[in-house]
N, C-alpha and C positions, 0 to 999 in steps of 0.2 A: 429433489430434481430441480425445483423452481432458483434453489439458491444457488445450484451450478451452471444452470445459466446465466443467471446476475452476474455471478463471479467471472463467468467467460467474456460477457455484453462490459462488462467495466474492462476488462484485457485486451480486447479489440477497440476500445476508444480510446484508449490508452495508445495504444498502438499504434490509433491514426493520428492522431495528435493534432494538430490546431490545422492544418491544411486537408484533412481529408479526401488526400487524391490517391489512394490505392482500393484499385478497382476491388481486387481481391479479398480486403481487409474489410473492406464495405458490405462486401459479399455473405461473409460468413456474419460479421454482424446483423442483416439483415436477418439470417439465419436465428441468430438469438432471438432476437426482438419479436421473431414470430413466434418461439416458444414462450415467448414472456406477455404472447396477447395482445404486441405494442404494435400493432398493423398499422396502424400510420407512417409511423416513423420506419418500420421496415420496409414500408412501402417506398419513400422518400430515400434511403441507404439504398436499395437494387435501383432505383431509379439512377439514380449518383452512379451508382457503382457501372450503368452501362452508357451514361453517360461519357463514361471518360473509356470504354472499353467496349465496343461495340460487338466483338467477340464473349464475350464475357454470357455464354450463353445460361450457366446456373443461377446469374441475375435475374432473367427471362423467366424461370421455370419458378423462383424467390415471386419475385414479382407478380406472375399468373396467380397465385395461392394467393396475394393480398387483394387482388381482383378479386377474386371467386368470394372470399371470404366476405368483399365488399358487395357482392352482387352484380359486380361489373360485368355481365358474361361475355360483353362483346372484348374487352378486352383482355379478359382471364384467356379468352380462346385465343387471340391476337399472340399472346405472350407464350402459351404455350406452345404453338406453332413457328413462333423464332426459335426457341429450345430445339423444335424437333428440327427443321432446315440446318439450324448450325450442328448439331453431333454430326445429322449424317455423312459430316463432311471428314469425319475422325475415323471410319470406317475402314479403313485400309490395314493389313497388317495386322489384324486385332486377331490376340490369341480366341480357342475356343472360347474359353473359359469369361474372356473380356466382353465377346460377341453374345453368349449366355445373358451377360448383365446386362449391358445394353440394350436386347431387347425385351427383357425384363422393365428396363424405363422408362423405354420408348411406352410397351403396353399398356403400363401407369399412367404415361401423360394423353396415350390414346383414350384412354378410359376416362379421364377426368375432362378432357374436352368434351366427348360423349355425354359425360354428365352437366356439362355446363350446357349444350346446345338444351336438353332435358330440362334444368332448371330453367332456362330461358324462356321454353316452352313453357311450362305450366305458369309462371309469372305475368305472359302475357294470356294466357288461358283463363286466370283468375280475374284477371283484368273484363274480359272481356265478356265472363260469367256474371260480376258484378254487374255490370253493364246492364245485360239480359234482364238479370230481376229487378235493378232500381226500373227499368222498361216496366216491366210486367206491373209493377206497384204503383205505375203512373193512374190514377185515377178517370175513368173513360166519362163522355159528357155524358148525362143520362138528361132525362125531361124534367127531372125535378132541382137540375142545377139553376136554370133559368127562368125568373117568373114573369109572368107578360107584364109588360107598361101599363099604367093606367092614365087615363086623359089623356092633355094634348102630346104629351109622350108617343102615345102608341099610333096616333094618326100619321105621325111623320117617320113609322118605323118603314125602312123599306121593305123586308120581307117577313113571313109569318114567324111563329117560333116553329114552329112542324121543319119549315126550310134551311132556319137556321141550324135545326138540332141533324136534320140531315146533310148537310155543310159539312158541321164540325165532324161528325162521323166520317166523312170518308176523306177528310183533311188525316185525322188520325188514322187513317187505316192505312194512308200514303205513306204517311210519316212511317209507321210501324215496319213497313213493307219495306221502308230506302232502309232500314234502321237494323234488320236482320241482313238485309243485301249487305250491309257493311259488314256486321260482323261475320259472315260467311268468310267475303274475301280477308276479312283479316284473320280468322282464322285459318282459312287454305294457307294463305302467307307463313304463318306461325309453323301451319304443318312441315311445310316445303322447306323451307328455309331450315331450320331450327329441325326436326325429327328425322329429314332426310341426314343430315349430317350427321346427328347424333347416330343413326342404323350406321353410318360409315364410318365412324370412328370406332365402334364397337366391333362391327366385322372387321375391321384392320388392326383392333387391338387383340381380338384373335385370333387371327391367323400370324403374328410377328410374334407372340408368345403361347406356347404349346399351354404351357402352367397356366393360364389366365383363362382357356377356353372351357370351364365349365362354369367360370362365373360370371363369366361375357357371356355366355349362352342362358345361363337365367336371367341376364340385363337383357336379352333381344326378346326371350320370354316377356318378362315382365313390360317392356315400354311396347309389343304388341298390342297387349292386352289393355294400358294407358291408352292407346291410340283408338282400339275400340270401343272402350267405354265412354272416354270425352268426345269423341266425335259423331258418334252411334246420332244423334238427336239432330244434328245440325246438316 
């Protein structure tokens, strides 16, 4: 399989030849290049290819996939939602049969958005669970950090150690306190943002396709149940 795409990805460069201005030809190369692993460069050819062709919406959909693959979710999501604006503009006219597929793709690309807002979410969830325990690991002052001055040192300290050790304690206790306050809100963010979209691409990826709704209904299962478990604590 790998060397009939090679042989396809040489046919299509061929084809463009030294000016690379067919939106189309770019297109389907890009298409290779992602089965050949070469996400750069495919990424680089949809880019091209909607450059010159701004309709050019399977560029859009090419492109979203080299997002996603890259981690990019803001703009895997970005790319996939030009894909979905442009088809629905082709809607007119469309036999059963064409309307069948169609929302068959649309479902797909609902579904893959859904999962990017998801990977988005847990990416910064990790982020900010790291956070938490490098926190917790922080080492608290205790009385045996600090040893008293001796001589003319300690004449000119100005407060006791008892005072200082009580200082640093609710110094750190502040700190602690601003230091969950953030990640709360940035987690709500995370939620809102990022979870809420994800439940909305999922309930619109099934109800637009009949076929897809029993395993969108284990994805709303499932990222429930993610929502209750990582959030349960905080």
């Amino acid at each position: 399989m790998k060397e009939e795409w090679s042989t396809a990805t040489s046919f299509f460069l061929k084809a463009l030849g030294e000016k690379h201005d067919n939106s189309d030809i770019l297109t389907k190369l890009a298409s290779c290049l992602i089965s050949l692993s070469k996400w750069q460069e495919a990424g680089a050819c949809a880019t091209k290819a909607i450059q010159l062709d701004e309709k050019n919406f399977v560029a859009f959909l090419i492109r979203a996939q080299v997002h996603a693959h890259n981690s990019s979710w803001d703009e895997a999501i970005a790319d996939y939602q030009s894909f979905l604006a442009g088809n629905e503009g082709f809607l007119t006219d469309l036999s059963a049969e064409a309307l069948a597929i169609h929302n068959k793709q649309k479902s797909d690309v609902l579904e893959r958005i859904g999962d990017s807002y998801m990977r988005k979410f847990f990416e910064e969830f990790e982020e900010i669970e790291q956070m938490v325990l490098k926190n917790r690991e922080t080492p608290k002052v205790t009385k045996e950090t600090k040893k008293p001055s001796t001589g003319a040192h300690q004449k000119n300290k100005p407060q006791s150690q008892a005072q200082t050790q009580q200082n640093t304690e609710k110094v750190v206790e502040f700190v602690d306190t601003e230091f969950i306050q953030d990640l709360k809100h940035r987690l709500e963010y995370a939620r809102e943002e990022n979870l809420l979209d994800a439940f909305k691409s999922y309930l619109e990826a099934r109800t637009t396709c009949h076929e897809a709704k029993q395993t969108i209904d284990q994805r709303l299962l499932d990222l429930k149940e993610v929502v209750n478990t990582h959030l349960r604590n905080y």
